[in-house]
C-alpha positions as a Markdown table, in Angstrom:
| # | Residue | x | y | z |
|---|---|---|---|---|
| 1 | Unk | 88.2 | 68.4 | -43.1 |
| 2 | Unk | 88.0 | 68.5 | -39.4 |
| 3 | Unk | 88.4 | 72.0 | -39.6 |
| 4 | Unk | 85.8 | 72.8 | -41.5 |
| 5 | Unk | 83.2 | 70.7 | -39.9 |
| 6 | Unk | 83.9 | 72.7 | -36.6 |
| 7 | Unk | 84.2 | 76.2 | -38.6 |
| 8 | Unk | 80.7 | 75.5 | -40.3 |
| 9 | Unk | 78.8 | 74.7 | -36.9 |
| 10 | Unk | 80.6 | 77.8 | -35.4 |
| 11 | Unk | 79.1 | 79.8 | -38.8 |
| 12 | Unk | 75.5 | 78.5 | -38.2 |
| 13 | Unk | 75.6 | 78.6 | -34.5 |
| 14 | Unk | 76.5 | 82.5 | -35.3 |
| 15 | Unk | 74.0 | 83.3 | -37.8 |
| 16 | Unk | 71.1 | 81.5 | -35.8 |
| 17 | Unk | 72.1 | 83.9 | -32.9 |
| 18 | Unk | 72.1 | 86.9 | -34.9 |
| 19 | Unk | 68.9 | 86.4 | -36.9 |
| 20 | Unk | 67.7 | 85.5 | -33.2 |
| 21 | Unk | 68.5 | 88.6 | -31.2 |
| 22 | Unk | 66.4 | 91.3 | -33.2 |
| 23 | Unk | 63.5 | 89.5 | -31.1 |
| 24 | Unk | 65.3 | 89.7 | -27.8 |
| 25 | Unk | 64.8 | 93.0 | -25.5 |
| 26 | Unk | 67.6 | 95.8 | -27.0 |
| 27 | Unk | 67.1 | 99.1 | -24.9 |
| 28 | Unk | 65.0 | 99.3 | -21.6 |
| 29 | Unk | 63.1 | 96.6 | -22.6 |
| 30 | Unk | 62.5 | 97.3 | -26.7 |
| 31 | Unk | 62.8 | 94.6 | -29.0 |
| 32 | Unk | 64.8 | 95.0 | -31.5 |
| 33 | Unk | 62.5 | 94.0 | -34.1 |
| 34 | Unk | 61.1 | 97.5 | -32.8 |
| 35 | Unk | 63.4 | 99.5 | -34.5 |
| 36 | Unk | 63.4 | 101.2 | -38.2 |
| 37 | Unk | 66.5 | 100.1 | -40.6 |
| 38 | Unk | 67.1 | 103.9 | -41.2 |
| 39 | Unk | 67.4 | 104.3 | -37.6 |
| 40 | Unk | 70.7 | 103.3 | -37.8 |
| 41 | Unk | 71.3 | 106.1 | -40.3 |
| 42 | Unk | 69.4 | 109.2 | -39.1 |
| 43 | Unk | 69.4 | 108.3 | -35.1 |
| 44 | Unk | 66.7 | 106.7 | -32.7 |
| 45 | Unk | 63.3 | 107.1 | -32.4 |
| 46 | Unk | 59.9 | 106.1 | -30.7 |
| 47 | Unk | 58.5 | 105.4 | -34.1 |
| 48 | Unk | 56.9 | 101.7 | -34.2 |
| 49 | Unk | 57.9 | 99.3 | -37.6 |
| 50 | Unk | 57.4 | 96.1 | -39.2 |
| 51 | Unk | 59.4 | 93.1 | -39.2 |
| 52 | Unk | 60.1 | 93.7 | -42.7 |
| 53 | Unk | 61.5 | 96.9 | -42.6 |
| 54 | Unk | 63.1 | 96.7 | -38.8 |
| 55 | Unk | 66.6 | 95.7 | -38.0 |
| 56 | Unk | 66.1 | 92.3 | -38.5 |
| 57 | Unk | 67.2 | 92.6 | -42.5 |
| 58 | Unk | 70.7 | 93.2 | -41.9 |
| 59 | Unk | 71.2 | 89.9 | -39.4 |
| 60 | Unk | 69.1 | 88.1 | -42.4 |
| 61 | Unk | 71.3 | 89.0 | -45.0 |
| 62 | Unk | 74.2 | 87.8 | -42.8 |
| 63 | Unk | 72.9 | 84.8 | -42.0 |
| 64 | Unk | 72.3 | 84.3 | -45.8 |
| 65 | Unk | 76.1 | 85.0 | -46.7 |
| 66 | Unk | 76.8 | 82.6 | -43.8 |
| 67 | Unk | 74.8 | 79.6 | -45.6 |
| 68 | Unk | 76.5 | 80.6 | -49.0 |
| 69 | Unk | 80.1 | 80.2 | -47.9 |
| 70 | Unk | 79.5 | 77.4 | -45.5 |
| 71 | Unk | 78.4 | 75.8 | -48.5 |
| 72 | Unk | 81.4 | 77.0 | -50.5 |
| 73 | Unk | 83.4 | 76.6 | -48.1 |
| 74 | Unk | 84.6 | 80.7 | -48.3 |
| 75 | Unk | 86.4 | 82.2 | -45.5 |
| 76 | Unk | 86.0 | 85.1 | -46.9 |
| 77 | Unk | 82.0 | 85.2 | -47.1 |
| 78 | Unk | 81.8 | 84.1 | -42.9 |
| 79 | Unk | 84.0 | 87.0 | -42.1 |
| 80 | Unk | 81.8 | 89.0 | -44.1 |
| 81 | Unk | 78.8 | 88.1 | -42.6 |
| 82 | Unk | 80.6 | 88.7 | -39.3 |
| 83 | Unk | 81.5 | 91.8 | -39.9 |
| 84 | Unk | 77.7 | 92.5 | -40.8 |
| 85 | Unk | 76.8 | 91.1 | -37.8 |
| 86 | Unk | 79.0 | 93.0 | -35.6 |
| 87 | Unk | 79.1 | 96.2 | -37.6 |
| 88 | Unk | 75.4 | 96.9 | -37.8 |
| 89 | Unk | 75.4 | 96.1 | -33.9 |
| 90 | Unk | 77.8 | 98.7 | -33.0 |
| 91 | Unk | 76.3 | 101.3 | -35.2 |
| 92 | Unk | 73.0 | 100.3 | -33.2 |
| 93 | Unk | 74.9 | 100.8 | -30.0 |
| 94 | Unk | 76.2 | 104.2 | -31.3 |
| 95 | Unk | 73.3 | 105.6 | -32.6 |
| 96 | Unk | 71.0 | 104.8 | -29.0 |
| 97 | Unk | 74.1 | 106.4 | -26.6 |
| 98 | Unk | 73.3 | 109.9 | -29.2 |
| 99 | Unk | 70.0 | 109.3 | -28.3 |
| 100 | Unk | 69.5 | 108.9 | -24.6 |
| 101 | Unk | 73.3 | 110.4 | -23.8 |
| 102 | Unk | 74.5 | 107.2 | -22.1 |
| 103 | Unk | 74.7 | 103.8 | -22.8 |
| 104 | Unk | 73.7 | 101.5 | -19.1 |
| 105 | Unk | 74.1 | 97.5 | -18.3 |
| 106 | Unk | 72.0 | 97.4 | -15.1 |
| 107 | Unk | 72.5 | 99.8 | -12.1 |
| 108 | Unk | 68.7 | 99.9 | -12.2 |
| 109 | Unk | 69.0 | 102.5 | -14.9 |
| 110 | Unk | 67.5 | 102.0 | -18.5 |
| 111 | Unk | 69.8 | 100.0 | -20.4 |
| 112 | Unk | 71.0 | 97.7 | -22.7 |
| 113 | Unk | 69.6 | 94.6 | -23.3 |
| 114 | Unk | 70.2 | 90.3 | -23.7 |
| 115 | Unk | 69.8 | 91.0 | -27.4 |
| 116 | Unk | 72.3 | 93.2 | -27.9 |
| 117 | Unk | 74.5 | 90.8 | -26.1 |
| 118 | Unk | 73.2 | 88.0 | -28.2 |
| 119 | Unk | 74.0 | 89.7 | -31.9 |
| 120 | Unk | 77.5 | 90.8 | -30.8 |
| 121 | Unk | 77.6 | 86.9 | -29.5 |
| 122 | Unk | 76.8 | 85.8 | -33.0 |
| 123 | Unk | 78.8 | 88.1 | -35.1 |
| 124 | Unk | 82.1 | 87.1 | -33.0 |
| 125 | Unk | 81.1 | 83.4 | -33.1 |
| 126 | Unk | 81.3 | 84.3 | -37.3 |
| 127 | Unk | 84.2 | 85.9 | -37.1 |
| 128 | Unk | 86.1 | 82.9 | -35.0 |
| 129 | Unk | 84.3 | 80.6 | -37.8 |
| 130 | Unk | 86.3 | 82.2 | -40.4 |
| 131 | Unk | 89.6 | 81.6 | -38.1 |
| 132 | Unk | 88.7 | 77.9 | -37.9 |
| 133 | Unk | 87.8 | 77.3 | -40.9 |
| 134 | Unk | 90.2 | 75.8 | -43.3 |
| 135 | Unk | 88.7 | 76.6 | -46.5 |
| 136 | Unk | 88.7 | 75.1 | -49.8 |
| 137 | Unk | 91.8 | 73.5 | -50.8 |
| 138 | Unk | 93.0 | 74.5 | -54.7 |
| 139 | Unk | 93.1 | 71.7 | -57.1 |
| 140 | Unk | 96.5 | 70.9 | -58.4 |
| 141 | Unk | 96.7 | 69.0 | -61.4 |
| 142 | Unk | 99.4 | 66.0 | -61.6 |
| 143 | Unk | 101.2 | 64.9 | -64.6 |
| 144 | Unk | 99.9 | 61.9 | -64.3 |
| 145 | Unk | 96.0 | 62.4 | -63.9 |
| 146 | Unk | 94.1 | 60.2 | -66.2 |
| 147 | Unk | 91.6 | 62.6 | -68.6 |
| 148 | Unk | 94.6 | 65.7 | -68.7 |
| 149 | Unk | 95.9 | 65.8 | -71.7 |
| 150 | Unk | 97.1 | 69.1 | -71.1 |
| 151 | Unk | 96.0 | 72.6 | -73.2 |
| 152 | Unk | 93.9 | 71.5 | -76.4 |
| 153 | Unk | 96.6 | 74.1 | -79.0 |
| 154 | Unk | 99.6 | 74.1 | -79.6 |
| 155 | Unk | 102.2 | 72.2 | -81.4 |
| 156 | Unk | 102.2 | 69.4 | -78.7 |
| 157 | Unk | 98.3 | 68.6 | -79.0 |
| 158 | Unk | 97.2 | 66.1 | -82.1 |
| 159 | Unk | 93.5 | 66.2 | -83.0 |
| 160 | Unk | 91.8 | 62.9 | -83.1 |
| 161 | Unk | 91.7 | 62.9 | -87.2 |
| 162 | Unk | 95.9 | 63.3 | -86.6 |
| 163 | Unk | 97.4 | 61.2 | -84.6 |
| 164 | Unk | 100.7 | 62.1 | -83.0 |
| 165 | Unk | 103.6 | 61.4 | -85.6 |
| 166 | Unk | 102.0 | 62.5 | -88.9 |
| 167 | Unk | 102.4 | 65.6 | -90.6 |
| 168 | Unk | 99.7 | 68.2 | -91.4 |
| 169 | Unk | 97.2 | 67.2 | -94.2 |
| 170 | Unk | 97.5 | 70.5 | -95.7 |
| 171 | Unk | 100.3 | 72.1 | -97.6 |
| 172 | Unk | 102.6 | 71.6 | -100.3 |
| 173 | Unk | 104.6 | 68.5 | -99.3 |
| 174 | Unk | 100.7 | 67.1 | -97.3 |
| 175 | Unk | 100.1 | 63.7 | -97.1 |
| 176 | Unk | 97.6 | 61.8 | -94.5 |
| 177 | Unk | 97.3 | 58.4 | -93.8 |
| 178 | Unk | 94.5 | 56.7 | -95.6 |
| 179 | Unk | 92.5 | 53.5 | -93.9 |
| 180 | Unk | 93.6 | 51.2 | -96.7 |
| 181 | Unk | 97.5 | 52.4 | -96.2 |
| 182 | Unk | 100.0 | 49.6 | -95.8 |
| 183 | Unk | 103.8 | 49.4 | -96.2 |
| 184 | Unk | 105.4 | 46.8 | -98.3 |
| 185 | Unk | 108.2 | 45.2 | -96.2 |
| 186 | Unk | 111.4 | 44.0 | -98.8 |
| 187 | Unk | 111.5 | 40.7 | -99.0 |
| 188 | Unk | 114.2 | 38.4 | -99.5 |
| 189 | Unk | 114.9 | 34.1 | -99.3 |
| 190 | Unk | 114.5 | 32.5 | -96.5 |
| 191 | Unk | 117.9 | 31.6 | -95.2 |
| 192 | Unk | 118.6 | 27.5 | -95.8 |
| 193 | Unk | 117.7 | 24.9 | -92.8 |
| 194 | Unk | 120.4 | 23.9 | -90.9 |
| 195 | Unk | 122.8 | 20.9 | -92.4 |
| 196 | Unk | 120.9 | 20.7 | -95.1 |
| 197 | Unk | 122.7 | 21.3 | -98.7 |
| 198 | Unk | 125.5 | 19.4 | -100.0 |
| 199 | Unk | 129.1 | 20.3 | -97.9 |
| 200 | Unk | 131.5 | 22.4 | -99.3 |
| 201 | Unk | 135.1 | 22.4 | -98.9 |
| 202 | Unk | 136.8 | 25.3 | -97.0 |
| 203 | Unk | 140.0 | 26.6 | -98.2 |
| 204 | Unk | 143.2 | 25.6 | -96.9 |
| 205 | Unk | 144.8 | 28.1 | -95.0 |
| 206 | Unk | 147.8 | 26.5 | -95.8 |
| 207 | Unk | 147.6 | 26.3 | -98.9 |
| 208 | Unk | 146.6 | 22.8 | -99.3 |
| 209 | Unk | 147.6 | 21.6 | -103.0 |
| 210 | Unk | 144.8 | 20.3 | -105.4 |
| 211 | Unk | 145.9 | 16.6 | -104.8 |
| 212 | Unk | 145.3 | 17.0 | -100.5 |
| 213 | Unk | 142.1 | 16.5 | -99.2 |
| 214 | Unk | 140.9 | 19.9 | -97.5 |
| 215 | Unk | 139.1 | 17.8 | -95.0 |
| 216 | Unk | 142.3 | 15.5 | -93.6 |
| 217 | Unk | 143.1 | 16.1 | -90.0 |
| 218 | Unk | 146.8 | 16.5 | -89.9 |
| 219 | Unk | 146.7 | 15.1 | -86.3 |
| 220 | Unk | 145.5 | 11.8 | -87.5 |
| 221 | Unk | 147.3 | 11.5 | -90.9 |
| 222 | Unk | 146.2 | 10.2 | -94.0 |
């Protein structure tokens, strides 16, 4: 969590800077706004441009990827959008050394300027964002988790008209339960209370004669 609070100011502090330094001084004192996208791609020139069609659309659309995975919480999309950042900055810094056959940082010679320094800036503070950044976390699924029943087919799922236990309504041995359906328990008598009927005489073990009484207590006599 941490982690991604500090990865997603990183992100946005990068794509602020990058969408930011297209209106800083690049060369000799030449905005970067100044320049044509398909300078990049056929070399430098004098040639004025709008905003609109200027360098500025590239750090745009990286600052857009930027807000996409910061809200998705993508790795993937930041480094992208880092990679924009930086790459398109590089080509810049390629294509002006064809140019002017050297590439200066003071010295009193034309050279390069704060906003080159502050789109490289950006598209490093993207890349580091993506470093921090933890990302989203997948969702695991326990056993356990009230609403997951598991996969809706199979053998092991039972429809809400069958309820786990009875067999298929279909078929030639099919039978379903009805709402009326009861099971006749069998019944039988109730066993007798407790002392009550009249007291029966247990056999003799010793083979008491007819004449003894089976209830005499030897120990006591007659």
């Amino acid at each position: 969590m941490v982690r991604n609070v500090i990865g997603s100011a990183l992100a946005l502090a990068g794509a602020a800077a990058a969408v930011y330094s297209p209106f800083r001084a690049w060369y000799n004192g030449r905005q970067g706004s100044d320049y044509r996208v398909q300078d990049l791609f056929g070399g430098i020139t004098g040639a004025q441009t709008e905003v609109v069609s200027s360098i500025v659309l590239p750090y745009v659309f990286a600052a857009l990827v930027t807000l996409f995975g910061v809200m998705l919480r993508s790795r993937l999309l930041v480094a992208l959008a880092g990679l924009v950042a930086v790459g398109f900055t590089v080509l810049w810094m390629v294509r002006q050394g064809q140019a002017t056959g050297y590439l200066a940082v003071g010295g009193g010679l034309p050279g390069l300027g704060e906003g080159v320094a502050v789109a490289l800036g950006g598209g490093v503070l993207l890349l580091l964002a993506a470093v921090v950044m933890r990302g989203r976390a997948p969702r695991v699924v326990g056993f356990e988790d009230p609403g997951d029943d598991g996969p809706q087919d199979g053998a092991g799922w039972y429809p809400p008209e069958r309820p786990a236990g009875y067999p298929p309504a279909d078929g030639p041995y099919a039978w379903a339960p009805e709402l009326d359906d009861t099971q006749r328990l069998p019944t039988s008598p109730p066993p007798p209370a407790y002392g009550s009927g009249p007291r029966r005489p247990r056999p003799d073990p010793y083979g008491a004669g007819p004449g003894q009484d089976p209830f005499r207590d030897e120990w006591r006599g007659p």
